[in-house]
C-alpha positions as a Markdown table, in Angstrom:
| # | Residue | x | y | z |
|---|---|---|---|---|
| 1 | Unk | 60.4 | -100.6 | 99.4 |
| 2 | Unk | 62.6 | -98.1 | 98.4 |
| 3 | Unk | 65.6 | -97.1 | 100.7 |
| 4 | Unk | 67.5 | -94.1 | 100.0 |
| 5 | Unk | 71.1 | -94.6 | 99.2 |
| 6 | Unk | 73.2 | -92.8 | 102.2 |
| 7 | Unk | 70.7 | -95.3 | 104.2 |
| 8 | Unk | 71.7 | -98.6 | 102.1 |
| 9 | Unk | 76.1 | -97.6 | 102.3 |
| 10 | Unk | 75.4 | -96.4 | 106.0 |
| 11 | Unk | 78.8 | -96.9 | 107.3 |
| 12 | Unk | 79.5 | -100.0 | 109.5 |
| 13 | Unk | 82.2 | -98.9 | 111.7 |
| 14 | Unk | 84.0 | -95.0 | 113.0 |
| 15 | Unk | 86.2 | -96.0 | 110.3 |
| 16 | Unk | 84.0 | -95.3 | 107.9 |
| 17 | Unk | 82.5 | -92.5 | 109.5 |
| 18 | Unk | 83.3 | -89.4 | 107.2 |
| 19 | Unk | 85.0 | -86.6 | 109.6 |
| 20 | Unk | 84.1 | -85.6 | 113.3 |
| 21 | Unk | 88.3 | -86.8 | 113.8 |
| 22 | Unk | 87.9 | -84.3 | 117.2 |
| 23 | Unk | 85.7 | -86.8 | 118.6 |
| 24 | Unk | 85.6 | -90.1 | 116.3 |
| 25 | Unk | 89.8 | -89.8 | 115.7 |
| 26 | Unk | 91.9 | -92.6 | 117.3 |
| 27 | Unk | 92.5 | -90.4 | 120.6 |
| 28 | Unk | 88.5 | -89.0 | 120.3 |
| 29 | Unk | 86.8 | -89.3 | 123.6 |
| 30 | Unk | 83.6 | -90.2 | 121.7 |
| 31 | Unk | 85.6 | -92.8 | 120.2 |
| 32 | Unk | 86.7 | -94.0 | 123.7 |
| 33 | Unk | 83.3 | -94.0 | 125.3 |
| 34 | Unk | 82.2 | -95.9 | 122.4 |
| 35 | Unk | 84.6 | -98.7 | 122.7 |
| 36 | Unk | 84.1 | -99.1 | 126.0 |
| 37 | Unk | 80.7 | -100.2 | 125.8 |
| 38 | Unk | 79.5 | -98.5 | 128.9 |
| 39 | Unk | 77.2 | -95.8 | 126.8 |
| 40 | Unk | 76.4 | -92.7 | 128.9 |
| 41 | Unk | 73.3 | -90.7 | 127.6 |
| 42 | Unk | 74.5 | -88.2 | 125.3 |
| 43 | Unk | 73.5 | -84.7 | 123.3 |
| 44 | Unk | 74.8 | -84.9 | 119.4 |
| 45 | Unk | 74.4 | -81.1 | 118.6 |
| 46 | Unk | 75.5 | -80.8 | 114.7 |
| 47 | Unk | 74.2 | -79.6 | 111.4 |
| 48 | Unk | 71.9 | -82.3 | 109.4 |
| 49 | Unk | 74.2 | -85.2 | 107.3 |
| 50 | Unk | 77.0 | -85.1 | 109.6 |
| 51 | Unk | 76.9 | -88.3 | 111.0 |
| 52 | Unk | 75.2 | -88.3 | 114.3 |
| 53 | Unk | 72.2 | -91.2 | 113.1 |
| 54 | Unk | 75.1 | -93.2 | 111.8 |
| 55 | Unk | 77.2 | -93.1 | 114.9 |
| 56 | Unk | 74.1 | -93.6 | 116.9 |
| 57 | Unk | 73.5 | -96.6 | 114.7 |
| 58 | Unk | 77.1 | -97.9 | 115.6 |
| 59 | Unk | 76.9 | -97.4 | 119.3 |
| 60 | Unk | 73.7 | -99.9 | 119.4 |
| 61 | Unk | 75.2 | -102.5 | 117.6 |
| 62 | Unk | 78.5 | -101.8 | 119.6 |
| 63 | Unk | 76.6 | -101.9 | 123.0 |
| 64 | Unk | 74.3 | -104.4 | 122.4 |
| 65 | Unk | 71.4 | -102.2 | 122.9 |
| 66 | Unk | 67.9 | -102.6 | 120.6 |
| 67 | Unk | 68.3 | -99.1 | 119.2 |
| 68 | Unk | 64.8 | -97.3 | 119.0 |
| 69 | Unk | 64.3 | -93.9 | 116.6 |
| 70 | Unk | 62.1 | -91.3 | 117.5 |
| 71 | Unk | 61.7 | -88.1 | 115.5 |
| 72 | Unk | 60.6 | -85.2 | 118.3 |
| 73 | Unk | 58.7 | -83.3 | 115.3 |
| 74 | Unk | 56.3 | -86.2 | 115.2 |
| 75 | Unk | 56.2 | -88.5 | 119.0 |
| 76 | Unk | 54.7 | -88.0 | 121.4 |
| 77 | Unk | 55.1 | -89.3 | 125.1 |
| 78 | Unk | 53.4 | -92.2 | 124.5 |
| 79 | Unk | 55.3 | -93.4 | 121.7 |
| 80 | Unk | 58.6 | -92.9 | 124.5 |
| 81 | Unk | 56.3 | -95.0 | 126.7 |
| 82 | Unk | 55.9 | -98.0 | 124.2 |
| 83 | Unk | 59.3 | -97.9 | 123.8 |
| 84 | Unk | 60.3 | -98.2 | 127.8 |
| 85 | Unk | 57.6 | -101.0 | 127.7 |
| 86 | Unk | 60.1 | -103.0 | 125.6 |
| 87 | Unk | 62.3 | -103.0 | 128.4 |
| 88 | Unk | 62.9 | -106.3 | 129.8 |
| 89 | Unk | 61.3 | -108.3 | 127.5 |
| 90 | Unk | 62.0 | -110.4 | 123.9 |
| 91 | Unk | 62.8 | -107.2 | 122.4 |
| 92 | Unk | 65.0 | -105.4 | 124.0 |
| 93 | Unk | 66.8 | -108.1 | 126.5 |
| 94 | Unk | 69.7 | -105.6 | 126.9 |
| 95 | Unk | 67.9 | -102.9 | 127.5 |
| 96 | Unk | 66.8 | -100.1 | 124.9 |
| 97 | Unk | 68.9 | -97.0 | 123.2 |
| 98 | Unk | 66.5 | -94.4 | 122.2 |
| 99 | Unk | 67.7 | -91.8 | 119.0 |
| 100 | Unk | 65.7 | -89.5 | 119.9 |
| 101 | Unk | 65.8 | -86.7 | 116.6 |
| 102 | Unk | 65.4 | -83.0 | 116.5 |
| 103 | Unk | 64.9 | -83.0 | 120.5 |
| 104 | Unk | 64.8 | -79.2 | 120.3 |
| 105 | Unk | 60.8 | -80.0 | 119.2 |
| 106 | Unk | 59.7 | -81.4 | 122.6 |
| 107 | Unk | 58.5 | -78.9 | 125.1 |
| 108 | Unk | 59.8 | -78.1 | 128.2 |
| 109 | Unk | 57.2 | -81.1 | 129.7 |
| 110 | Unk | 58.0 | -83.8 | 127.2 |
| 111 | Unk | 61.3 | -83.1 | 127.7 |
| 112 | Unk | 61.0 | -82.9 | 131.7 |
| 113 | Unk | 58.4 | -86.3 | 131.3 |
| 114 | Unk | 62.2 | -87.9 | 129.7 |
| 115 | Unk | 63.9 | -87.8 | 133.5 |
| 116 | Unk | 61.8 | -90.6 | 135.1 |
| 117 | Unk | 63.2 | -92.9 | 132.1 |
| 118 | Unk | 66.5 | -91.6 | 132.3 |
| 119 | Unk | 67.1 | -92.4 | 136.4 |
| 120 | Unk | 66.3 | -95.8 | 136.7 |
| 121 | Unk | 69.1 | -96.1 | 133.9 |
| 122 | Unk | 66.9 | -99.0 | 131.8 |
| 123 | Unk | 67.2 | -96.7 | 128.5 |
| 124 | Unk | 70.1 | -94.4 | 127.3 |
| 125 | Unk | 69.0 | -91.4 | 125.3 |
| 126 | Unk | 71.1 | -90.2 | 122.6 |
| 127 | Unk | 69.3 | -86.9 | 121.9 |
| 128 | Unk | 70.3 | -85.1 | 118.3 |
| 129 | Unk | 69.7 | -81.5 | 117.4 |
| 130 | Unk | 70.5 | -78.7 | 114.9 |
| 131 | Unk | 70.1 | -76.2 | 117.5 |
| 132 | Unk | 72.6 | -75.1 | 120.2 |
| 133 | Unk | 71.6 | -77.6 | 122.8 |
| 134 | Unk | 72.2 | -75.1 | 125.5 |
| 135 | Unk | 69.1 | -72.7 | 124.2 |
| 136 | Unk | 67.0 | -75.7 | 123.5 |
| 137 | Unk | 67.6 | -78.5 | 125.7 |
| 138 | Unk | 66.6 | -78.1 | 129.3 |
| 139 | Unk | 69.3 | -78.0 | 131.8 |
| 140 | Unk | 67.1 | -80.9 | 134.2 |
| 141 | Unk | 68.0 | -83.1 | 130.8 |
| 142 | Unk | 71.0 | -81.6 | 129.7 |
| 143 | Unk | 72.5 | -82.1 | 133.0 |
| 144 | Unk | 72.3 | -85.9 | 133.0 |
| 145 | Unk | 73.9 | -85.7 | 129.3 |
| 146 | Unk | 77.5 | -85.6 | 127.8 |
| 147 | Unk | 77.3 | -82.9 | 124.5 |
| 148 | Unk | 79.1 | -84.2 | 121.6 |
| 149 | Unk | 79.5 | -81.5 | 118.9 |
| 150 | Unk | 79.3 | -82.8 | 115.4 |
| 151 | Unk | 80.9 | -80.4 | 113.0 |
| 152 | Unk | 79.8 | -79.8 | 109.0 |
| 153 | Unk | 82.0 | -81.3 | 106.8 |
| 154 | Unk | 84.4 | -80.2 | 104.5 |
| 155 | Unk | 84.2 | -81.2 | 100.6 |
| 156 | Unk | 87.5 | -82.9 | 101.2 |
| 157 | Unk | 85.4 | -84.6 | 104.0 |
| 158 | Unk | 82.6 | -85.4 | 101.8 |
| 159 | Unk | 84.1 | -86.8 | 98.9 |
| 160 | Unk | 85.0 | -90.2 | 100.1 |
| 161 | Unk | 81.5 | -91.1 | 100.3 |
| 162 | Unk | 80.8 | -89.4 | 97.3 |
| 163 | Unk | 83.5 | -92.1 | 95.3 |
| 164 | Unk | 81.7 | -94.6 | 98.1 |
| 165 | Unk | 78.4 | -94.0 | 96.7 |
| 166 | Unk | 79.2 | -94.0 | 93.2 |
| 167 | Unk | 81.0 | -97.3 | 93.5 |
| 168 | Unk | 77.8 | -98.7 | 95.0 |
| 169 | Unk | 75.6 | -97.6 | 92.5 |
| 170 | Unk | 77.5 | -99.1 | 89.8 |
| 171 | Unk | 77.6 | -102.3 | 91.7 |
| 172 | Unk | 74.0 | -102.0 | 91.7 |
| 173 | Unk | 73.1 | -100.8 | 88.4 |
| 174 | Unk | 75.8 | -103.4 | 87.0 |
| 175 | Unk | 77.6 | -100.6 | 85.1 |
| 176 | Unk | 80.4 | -98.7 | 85.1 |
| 177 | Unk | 80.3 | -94.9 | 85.8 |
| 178 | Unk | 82.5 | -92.6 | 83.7 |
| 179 | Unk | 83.1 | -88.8 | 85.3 |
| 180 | Unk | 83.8 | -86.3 | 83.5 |
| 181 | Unk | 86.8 | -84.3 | 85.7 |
| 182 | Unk | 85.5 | -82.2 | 88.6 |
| 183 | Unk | 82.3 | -84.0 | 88.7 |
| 184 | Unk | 83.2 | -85.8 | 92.3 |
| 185 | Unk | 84.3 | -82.3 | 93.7 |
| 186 | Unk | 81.7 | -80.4 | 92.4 |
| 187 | Unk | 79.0 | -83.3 | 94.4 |
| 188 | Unk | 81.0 | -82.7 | 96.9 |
| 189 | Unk | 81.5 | -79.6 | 97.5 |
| 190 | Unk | 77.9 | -78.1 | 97.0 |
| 191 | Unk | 76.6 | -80.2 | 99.6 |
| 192 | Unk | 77.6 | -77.8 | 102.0 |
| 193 | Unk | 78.8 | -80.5 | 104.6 |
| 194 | Unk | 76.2 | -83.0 | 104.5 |
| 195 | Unk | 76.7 | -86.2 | 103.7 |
| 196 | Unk | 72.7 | -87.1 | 102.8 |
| 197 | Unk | 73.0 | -84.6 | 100.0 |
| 198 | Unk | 76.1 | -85.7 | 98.5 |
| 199 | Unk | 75.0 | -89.3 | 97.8 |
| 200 | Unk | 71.2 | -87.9 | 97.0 |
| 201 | Unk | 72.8 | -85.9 | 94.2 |
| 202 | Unk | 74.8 | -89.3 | 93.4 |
| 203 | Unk | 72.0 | -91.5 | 93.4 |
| 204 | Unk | 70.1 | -88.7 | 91.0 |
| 205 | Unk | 73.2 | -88.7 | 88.6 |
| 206 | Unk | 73.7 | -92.5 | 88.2 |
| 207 | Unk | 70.1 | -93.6 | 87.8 |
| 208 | Unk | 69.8 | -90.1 | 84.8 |
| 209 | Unk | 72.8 | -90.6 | 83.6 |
| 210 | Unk | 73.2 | -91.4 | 79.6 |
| 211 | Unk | 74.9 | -94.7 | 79.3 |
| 212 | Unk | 77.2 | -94.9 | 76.6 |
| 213 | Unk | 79.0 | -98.1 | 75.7 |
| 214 | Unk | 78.1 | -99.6 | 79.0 |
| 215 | Unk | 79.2 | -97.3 | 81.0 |
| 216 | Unk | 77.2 | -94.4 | 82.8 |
| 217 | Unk | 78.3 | -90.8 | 81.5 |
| 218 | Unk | 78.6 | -87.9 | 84.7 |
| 219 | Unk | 78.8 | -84.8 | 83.0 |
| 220 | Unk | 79.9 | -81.9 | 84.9 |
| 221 | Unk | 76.8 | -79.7 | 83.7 |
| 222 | Unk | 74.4 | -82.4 | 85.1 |
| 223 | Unk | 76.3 | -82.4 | 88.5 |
| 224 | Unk | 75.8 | -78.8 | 88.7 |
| 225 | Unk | 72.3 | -79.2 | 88.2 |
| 226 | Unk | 71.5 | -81.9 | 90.5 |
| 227 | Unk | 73.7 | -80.1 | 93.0 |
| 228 | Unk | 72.1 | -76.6 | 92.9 |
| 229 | Unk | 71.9 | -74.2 | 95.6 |
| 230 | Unk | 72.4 | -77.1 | 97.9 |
| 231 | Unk | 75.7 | -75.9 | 99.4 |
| 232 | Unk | 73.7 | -72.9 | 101.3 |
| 233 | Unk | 72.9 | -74.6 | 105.2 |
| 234 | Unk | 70.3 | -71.9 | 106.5 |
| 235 | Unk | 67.5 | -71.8 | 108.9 |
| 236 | Unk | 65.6 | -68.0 | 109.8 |
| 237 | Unk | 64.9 | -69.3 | 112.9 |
| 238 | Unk | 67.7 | -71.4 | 113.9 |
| 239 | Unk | 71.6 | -71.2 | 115.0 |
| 240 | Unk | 72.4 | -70.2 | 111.4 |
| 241 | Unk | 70.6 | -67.6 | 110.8 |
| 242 | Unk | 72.2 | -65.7 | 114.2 |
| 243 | Unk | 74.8 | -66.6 | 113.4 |
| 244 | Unk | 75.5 | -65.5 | 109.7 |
| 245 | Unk | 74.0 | -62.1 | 111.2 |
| 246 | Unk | 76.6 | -61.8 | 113.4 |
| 247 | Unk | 79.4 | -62.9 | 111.0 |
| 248 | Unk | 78.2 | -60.2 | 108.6 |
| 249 | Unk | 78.4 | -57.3 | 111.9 |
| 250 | Unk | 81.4 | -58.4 | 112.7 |
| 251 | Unk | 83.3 | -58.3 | 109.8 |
| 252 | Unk | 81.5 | -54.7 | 108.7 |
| 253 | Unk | 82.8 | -53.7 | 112.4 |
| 254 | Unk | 86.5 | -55.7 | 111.7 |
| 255 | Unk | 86.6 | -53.4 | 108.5 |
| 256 | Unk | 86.8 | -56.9 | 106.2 |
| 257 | Unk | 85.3 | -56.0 | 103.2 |
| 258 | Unk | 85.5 | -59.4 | 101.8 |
| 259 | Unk | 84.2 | -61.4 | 104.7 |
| 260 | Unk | 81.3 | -58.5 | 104.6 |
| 261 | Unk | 80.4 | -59.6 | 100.9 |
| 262 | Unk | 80.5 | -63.3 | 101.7 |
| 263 | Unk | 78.1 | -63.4 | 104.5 |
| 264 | Unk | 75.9 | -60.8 | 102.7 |
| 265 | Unk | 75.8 | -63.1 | 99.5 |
| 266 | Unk | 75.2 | -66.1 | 101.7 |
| 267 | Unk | 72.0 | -64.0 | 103.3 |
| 268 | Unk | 71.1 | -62.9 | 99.7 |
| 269 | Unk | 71.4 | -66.6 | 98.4 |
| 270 | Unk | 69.0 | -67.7 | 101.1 |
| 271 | Unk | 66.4 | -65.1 | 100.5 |
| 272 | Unk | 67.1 | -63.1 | 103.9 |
| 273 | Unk | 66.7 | -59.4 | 102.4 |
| 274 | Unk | 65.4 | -58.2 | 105.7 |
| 275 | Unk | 68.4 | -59.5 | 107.9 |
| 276 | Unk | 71.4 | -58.3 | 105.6 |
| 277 | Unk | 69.1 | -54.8 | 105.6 |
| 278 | Unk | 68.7 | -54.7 | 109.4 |
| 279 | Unk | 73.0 | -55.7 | 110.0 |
| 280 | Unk | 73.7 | -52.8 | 106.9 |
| 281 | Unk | 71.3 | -50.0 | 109.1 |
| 282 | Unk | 72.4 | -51.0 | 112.5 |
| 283 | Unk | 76.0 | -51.2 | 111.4 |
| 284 | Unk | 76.1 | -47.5 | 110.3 |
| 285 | Unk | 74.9 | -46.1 | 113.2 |
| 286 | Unk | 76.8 | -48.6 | 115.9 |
| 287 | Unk | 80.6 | -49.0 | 114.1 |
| 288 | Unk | 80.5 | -45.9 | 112.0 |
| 289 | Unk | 79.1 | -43.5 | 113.5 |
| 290 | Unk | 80.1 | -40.2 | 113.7 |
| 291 | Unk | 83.3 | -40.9 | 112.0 |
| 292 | Unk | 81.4 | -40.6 | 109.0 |
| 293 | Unk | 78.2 | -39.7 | 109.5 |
| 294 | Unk | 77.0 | -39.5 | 106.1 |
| 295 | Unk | 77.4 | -43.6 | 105.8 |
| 296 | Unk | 73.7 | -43.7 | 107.8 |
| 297 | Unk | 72.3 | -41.7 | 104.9 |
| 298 | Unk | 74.0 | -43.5 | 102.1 |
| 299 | Unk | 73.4 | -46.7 | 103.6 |
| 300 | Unk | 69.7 | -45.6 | 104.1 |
| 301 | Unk | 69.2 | -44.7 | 100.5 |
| 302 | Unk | 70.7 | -48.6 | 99.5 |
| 303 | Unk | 68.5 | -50.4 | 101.6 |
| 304 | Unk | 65.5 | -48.2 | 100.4 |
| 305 | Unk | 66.6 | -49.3 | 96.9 |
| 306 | Unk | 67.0 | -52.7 | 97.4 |
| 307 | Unk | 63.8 | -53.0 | 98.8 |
| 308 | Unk | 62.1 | -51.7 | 95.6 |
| 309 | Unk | 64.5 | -53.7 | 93.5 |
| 310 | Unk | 64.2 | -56.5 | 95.4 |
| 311 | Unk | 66.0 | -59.7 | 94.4 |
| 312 | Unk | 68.7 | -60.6 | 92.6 |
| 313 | Unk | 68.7 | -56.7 | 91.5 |
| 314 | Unk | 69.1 | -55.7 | 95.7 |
| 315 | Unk | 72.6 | -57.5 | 95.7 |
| 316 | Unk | 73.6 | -53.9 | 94.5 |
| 317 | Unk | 72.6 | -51.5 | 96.8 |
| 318 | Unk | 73.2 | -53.4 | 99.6 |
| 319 | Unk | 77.2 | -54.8 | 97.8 |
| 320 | Unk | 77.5 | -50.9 | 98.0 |
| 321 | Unk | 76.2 | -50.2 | 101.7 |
| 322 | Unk | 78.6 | -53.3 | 102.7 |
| 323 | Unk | 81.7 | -52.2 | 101.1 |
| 324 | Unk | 81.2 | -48.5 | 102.3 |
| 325 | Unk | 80.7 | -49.5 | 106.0 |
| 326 | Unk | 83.2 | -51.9 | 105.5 |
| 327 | Unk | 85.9 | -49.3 | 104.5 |
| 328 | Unk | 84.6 | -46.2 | 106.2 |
| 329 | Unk | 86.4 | -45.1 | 109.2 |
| 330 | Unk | 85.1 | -46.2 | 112.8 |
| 331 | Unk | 84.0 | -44.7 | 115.7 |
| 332 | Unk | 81.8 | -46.6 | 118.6 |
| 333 | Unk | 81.5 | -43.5 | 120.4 |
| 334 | Unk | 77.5 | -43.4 | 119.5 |
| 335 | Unk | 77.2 | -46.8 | 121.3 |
| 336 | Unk | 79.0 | -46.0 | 124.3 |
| 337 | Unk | 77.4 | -43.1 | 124.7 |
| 338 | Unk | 73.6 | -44.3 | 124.7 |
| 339 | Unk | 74.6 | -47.7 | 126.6 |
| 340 | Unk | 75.6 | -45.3 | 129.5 |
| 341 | Unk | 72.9 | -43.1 | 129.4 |
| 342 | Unk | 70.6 | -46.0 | 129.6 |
| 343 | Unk | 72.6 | -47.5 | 132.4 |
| 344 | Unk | 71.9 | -44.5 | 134.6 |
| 345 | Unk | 68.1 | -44.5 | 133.6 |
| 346 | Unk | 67.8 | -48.0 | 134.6 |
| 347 | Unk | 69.3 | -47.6 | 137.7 |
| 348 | Unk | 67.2 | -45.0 | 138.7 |
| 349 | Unk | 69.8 | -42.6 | 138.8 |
| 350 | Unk | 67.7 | -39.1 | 137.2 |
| 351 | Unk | 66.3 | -37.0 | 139.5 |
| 352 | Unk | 64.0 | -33.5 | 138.4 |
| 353 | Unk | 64.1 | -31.9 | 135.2 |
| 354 | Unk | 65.8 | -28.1 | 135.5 |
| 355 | Unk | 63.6 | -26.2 | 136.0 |
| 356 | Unk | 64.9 | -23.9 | 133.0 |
| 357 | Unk | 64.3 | -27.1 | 130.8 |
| 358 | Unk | 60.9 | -27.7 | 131.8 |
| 359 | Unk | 57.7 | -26.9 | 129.2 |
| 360 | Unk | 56.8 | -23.1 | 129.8 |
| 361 | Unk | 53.4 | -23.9 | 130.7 |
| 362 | Unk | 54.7 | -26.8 | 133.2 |
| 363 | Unk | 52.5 | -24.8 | 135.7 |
| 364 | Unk | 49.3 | -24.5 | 134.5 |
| 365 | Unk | 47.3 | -21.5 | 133.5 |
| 366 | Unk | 47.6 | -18.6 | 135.6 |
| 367 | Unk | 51.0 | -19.7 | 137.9 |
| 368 | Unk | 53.5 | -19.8 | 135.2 |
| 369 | Unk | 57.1 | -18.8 | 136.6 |
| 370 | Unk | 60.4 | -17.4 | 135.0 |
| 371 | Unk | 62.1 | -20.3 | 134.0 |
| 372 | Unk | 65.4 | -18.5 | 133.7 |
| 373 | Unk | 66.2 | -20.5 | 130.3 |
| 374 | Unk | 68.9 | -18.5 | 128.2 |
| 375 | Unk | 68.2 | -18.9 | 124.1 |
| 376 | Unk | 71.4 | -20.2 | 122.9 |
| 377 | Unk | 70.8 | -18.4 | 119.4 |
| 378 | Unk | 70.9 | -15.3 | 121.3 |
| 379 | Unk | 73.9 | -15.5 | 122.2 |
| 380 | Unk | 77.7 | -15.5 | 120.3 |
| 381 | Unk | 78.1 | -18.6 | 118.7 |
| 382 | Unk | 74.9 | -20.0 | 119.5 |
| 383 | Unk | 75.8 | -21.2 | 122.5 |
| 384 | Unk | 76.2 | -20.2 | 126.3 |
| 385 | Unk | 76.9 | -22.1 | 129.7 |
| 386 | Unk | 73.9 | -23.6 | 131.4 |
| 387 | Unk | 72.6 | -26.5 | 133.3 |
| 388 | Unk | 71.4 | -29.7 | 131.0 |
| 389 | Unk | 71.1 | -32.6 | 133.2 |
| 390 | Unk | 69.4 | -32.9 | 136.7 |
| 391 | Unk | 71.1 | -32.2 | 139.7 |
| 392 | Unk | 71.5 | -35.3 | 141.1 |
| 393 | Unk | 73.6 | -36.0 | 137.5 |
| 394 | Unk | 75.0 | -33.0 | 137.0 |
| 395 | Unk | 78.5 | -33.8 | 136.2 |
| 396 | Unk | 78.0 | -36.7 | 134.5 |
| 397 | Unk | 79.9 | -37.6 | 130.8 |
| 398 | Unk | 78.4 | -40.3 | 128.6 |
| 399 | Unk | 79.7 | -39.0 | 125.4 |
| 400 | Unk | 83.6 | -38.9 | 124.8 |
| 401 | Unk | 84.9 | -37.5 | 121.4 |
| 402 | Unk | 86.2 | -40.9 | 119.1 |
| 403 | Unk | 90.0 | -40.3 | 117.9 |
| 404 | Unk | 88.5 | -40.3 | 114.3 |
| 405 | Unk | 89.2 | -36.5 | 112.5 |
| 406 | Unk | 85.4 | -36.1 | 112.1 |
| 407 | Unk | 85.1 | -36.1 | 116.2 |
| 408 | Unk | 88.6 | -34.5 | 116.8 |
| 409 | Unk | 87.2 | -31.4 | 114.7 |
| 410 | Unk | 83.9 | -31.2 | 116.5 |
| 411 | Unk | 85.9 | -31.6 | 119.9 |
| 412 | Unk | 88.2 | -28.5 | 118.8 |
| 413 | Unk | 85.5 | -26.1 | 117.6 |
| 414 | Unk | 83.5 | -26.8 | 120.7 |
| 415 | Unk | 86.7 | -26.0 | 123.1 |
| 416 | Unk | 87.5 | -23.1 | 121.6 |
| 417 | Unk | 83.9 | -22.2 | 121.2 |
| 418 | Unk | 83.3 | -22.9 | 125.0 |
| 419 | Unk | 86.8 | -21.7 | 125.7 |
| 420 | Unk | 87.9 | -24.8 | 127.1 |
């Protein structure tokens, strides 16, 4: 049967275990609770190929616990039950640890069913997930569990298992394998920070490789290939895509024209046109503003041509709307002054329309009154002094000029217009 080959060089100790030094390093309270042998039940939140099936793996035989896998995507409860039936018995003398994978895909009463096996303490659960475990884990479960962050690896992390795997392989294959220079960075760099795809990439190289004079041939063109695209980690519906979106609004709003570009390219890369649109529009309305208030208009017109582009052509457009919102001058004053408007409404704080703001025919037919409303076009300027909000409001400000010149100009035309 054939077993991949980041299953067959599975590391057999946290000295092998590629990264994760904040909790695997010599002072790493993973580390600690590990070689203490008294396993607690634990949350290993991390991105896929970092390690958290391995060190599962190790704290079984460490423990000397029968170590059960369960993949949430495909159990049920009653595959959890056959495993708690082990308990006690020929199998599992010293009691069972259950992996229990991708626990984000149990609902809330699978994962609530998981207490009653938890309490009596006759199975530790070592949940994984790629999702924040504090959105996706209930807090009944997450309350009885220690949350051990595994972080995405590095290339510098990765490529000792890539020289691991390749060493292997030509153990296996009884040759020896000849790479070109760059070939071991480039496996190990594109697999964005997981280990699986590194040695996949590997395992594709060595057994396609051209052997020449014995020896297998790694060419740096064939690593690329077996290695494309796999550096991008992205999920539309998981923590990545939030958070690239957020990454990409925050550096638009940090006025980082470069971080802008590299978390629009990563959005682009994965396909996401509708995301890195949404950030552009939203951006130039929320950081901009009326600092420049053309920037919604240009940046309208980009994403409308992107969208009729479409992709790879819509990388320039929306390069365009990035680097202007990146550049452009920045005002919030837009934001603050809706989010106190809205704060008002939803505390109930209104009261009556004026009555020289209400519809003329407010009334009804036949017992229409002077409303008393004064035309501001027919007065100097446009403009004359009258009541806008409700009386219980009156006085209130939610708009306050930005120190941008676009607002300071508007604030001084308005004083001297209202003779202020």
């Amino acid at each position: 049967m054939y077993q991949p080959l980041a299953d067959r060089i599975r590391p057999q100790s946290l000295d092998e275990v590629v990264g994760q030094r904040h909790i695997l390093g010599e002072d790493g309270l993973l580390r600690r609770v590990i070689e203490s042998g008294k396993i607690p039940n634990m949350v290993f939140y991390g991105p896929s190929g970092t390690g958290k099936t391995t060190v599962a793996n190790l704290i079984a035989n460490r423990a000397g616990r029968t170590l059960r896998r369960l993949n949430a995507t495909t159990a049920s409860l009653s595959d959890v039950r056959e495993v708690m039936d082990e308990v006690g018995t020929l199998l599992a003398p010293n009691g069972v640890l259950l992996y229990l994978d991708e626990i984000q895909y149990f609902n809330k009463k699978q994962q609530q069913s998981l207490l009653e096996f938890l309490e009596n303490g006759k199975i530790t659960l070592i949940a994984a997930t790629t999702e924040n475990p504090y959105f996706t884990i209930f807090n009944a479960i997450l309350s009885r569990c220690t949350v051990f962050e595994f972080k995405a690896l590095t290339a510098q992390d990765v490529l000792p298992a890539v020289d691991r795997g390749i060493a292997a392989m030509s153990e296996e294959l009884g040759v020896e394998a000849r790479c070109e220079p760059g070939v071991r960075e480039k496996l190990a760099a594109a697999s964005g920070g997981d280990v699986r795809k590194a040695l996949n990439a590997v395992e594709l190289l060595m057994n396609a490789g051209r052997v020449e004079d014995g020896a297998v041939r790694l060419t740096l063109e064939d690593a690329a290939v077996a290695a494309q695209r796999s550096a991008m980690r992205y999920d539309r519906e998981g923590d990545d895509h939030y958070d690239i979106a957020s990454a990409l609004m925050k550096s638009l709003r940090g006025s980082d024209a470069d971080g802008a570009l590299h978390y629009l390219a990563r959005l682009l890369e994965a396909g996401d046109l509708i995301t890195a649109i949404r950030r552009l529009l939203c951006s130039a309305s929320e950081d901009i503003g009326l600092a420049y208030p053309q920037a919604a208009a240009i940046v309208k017109a980009c994403c409308d041509s992107a969208l009729q582009l479409g992709l790879p052509e819509a990388k320039l457009p929306l390069a365009q709307a990035a680097i202007l919102l990146a550049t452009a001058p920045k005002s919030n004053s837009v934001v603050l002054a809706i989010d106190r408007a809205l704060a008002d409404v939803r505390a109930g704080r209104t009261g009556d329309y004026p009555r020289h703001l209400q519809n003329v025919h407010a009334d009804g037919a036949g017992f229409e009154r002077e409303q008393g409303y004064l035309y501001p076009h027919d007065y100097p300027h446009h403009w004359v002094a009258q009541q806008y909000l409700p009386d219980a409001i009156r006085d209130r400000v939610y708009y306050e000029y930005g120190s941008n010149r676009n607002e300071q100009a508007a604030r001084a035309y308005w004083e001297k217009i209202k003779g202020e």
